[in-house]
C-alpha positions in Angstrom: 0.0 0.0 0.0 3.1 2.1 0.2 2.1 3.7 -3.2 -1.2 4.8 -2.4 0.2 6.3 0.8 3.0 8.9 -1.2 0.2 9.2 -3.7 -2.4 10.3 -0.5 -0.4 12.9 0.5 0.0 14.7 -2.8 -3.9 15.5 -2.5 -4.9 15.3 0.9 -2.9 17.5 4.1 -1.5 15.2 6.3 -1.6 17.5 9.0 -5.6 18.1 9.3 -6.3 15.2 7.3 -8.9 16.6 5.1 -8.9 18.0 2.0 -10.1 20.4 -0.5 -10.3 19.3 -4.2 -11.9 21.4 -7.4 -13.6 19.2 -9.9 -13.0 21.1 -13.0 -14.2 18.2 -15.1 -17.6 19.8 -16.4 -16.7 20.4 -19.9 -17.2 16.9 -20.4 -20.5 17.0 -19.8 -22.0 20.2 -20.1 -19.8 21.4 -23.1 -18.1 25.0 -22.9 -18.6 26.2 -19.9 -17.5 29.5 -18.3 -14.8 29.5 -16.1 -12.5 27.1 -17.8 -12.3 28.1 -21.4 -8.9 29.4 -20.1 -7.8 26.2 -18.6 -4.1 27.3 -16.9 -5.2 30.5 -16.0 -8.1 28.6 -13.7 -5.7 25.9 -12.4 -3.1 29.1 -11.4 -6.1 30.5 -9.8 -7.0 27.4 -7.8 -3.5 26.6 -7.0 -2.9 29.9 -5.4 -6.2 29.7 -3.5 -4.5 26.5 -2.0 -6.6 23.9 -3.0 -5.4 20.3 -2.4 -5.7 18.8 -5.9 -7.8 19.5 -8.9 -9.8 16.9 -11.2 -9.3 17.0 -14.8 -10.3 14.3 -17.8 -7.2 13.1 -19.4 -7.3 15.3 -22.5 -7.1 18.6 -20.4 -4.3 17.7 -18.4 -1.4 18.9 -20.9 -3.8 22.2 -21.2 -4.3 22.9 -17.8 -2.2 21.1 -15.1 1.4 22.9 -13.7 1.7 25.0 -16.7 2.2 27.8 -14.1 1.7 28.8 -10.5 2.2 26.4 -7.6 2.1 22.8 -7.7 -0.9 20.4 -7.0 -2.4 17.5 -6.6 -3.8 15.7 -9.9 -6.5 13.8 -10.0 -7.5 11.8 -13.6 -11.7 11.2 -13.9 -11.9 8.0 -15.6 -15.9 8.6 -16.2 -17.5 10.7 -18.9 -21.0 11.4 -19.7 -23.8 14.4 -21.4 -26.3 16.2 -20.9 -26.7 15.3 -24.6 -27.5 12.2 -23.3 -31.4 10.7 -22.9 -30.0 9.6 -19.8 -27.8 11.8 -18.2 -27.1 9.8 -15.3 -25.4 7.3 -17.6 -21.6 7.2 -17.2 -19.3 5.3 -18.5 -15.2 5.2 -18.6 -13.8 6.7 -20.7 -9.8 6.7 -19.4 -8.0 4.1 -17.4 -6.0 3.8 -14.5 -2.9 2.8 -16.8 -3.6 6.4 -18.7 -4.1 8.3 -15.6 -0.5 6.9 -14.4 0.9 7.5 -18.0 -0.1 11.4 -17.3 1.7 11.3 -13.8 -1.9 11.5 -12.1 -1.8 11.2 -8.0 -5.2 9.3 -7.9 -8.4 8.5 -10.1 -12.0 9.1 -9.6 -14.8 7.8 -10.8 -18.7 8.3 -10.8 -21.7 6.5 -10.2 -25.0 7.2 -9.6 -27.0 4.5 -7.7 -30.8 4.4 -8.8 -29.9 4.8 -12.1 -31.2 2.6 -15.5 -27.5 1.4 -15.7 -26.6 1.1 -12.4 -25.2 -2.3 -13.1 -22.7 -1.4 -15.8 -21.5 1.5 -13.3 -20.8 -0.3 -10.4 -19.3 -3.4 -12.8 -17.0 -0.7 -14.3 -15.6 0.2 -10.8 -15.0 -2.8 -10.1 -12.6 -3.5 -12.4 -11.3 0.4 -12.3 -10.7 -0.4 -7.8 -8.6 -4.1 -9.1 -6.7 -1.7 -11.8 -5.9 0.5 -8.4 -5.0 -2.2 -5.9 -2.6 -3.3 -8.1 -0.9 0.0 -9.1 -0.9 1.6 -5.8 -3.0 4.2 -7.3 -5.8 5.8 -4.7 -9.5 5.7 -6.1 -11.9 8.6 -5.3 -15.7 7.6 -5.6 -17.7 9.9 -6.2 -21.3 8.1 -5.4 -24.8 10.0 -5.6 -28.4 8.8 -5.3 -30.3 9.2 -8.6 -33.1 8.0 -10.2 -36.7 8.1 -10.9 -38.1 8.5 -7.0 -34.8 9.1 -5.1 -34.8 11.8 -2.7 -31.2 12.7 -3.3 -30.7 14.4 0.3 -31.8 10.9 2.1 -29.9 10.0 5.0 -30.5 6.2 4.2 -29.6 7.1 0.3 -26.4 8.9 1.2 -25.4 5.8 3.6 -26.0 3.5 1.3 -23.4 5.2 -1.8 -21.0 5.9 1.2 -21.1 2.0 2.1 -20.6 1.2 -1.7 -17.9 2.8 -2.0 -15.9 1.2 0.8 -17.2 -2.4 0.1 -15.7 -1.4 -3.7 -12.4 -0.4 -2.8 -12.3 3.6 -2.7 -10.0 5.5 -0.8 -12.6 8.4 -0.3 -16.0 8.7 -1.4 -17.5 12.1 -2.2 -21.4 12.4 -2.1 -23.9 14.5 -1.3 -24.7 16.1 2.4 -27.6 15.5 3.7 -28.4 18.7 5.1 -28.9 17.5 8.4 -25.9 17.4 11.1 -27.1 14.9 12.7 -27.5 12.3 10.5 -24.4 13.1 8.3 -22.6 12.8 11.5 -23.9 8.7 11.9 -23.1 8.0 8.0 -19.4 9.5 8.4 -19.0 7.7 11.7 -19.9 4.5 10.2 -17.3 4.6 7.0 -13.7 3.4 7.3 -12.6 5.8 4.8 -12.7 10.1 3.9 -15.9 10.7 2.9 -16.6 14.4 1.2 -19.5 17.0 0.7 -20.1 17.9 -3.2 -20.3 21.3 -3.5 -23.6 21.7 -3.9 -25.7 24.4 -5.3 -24.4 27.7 -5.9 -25.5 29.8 -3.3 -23.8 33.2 -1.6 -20.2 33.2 0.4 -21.4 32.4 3.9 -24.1 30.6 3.2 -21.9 28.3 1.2 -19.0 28.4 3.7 -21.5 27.9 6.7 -22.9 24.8 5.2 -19.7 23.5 4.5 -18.2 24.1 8.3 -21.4 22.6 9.6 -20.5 19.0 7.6 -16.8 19.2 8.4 -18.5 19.6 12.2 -20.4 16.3 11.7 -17.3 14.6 10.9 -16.7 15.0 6.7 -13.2 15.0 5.6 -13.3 18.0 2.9 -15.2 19.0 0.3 -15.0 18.7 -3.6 -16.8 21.7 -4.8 -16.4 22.8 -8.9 -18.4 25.3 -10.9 -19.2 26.9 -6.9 -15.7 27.4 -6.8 -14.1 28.3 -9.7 -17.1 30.5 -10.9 -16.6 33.5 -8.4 -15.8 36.7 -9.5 -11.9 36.0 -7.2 -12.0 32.1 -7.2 -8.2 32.6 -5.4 -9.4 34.3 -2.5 -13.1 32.3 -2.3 -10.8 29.0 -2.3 -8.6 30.1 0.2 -11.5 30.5 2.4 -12.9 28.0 2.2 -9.6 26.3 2.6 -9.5 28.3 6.2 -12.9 26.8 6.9 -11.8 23.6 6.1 -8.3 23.0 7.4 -8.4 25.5 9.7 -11.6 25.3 11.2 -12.4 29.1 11.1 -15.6 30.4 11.8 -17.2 31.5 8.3 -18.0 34.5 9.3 -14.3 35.4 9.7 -13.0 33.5 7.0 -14.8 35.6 5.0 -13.2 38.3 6.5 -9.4 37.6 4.5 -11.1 37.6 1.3 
């Protein structure tokens, strides 16, 4: 395991043990999108905020990562899907671990959504993606989510379940989505052996954003990967570090706000 240990620390701070990552992965599935038609300009910006590690799909990574600014942790998503798409909870992969290595990648993630028509095929594909990391020391992210026709996507019992998924698959951490309740986040982060993280969620103004993120990090989350709420602000630098201060820090919003 001595791989996925050196790999660990590239995107997670050893000292707090938490972590904040920037999906910047959207283009994928949403097409041009603002924010990151100027990939290294955005990855310089996130960087200096002080972001932990960014997620890119294979193609952007010689556009985008350590072109210039500080270094940081890469992470390859192995799963693409549309809006284009009659389903648009369908993913399916679309780079593997091998590639992700090839590109000098620090971990992988993947995506499933549990509910959905193809369910199956997504949780067979990270299958073989959390073999493919076992046996190249490479750390798996997991990012898990309850949809489908008739799931409440903020259920406690949902949110359980995707976080339990992941760890009977393999992952390293699991992102997912909070259930808006302390309480019972609290139980479902107590009960998983590994990190589990808060999506960012919708966009919504500074504090409220940062207030909902301090109150998951409260009930025991380990970070939070948070994209177009992130790297959409009119000074993503100073909005990313923070929340970095909320996160790592464990600063009071309210005064975190304060340093923008």
């Amino acid at each position: 395991m001595i791989g996925k240990e050196i790999r660990m620390e590239r995107i997670m701070n050893r000292n707090t043990e938490r972590t904040v990552i920037i999906p910047m992965d959207h283009g994928f599935t949403v097409g041009q999108i603002e924010g990151l038609g100027d990939m290294p300009r955005t990855v310089s910006a996130v960087s200096e905020g002080g972001a932990n590690a960014i997620v890119l799909h294979k193609g952007m990574v010689k556009h985008g990562h350590r072109k210039q600014g500080q270094d940081i942790g890469l992470i390859v998503h192995l799963s693409g899907g549309t809006v284009l798409n009659p389903d648009p909870n369908d993913k399916v992969m679309v780079c593997s671990v091998e590639e992700a290595i090839a590109l000098g990648a620090d971990a992988v993630s993947i995506h499933v959504n549990l509910g959905a028509p193809n369910e199956s095929k997504m949780l067979e594909e990270a299958g073989r993606v959390s073999r493919s990391c076992t046996q190249w020391g490479m750390p798996l992210l997991a990012m898990m989510y309850p949809r489908g026709e008739g799931i409440d996507p903020l259920s406690p019992v949902a949110i359980g379940h995707c976080v339990r998924v992941a760890e009977e698959l393999g992952a390293d951490l699991v992102k997912t989505n909070y259930t808006g309740d302390p309480e019972t986040f609290r139980t479902i982060c107590a009960a998983s052996s590994i990190p589990v993280l808060v999506a960012g969620g919708e966009k919504a103004d500074d504090l409220t954003t940062f207030t909902t993120i301090s109150e998951a990090v409260d009930a025991g989350c380990s970070g939070v990967a948070m994209g177009r709420n992130s790297f959409q602000r009119e000074n993503p630098a100073g909005f990313i570090a923070a929340l970095c201060r909320v996160v790592h820090d464990r600063m009071a919003p309210e005064d975190a706000l304060r340093g923008m």
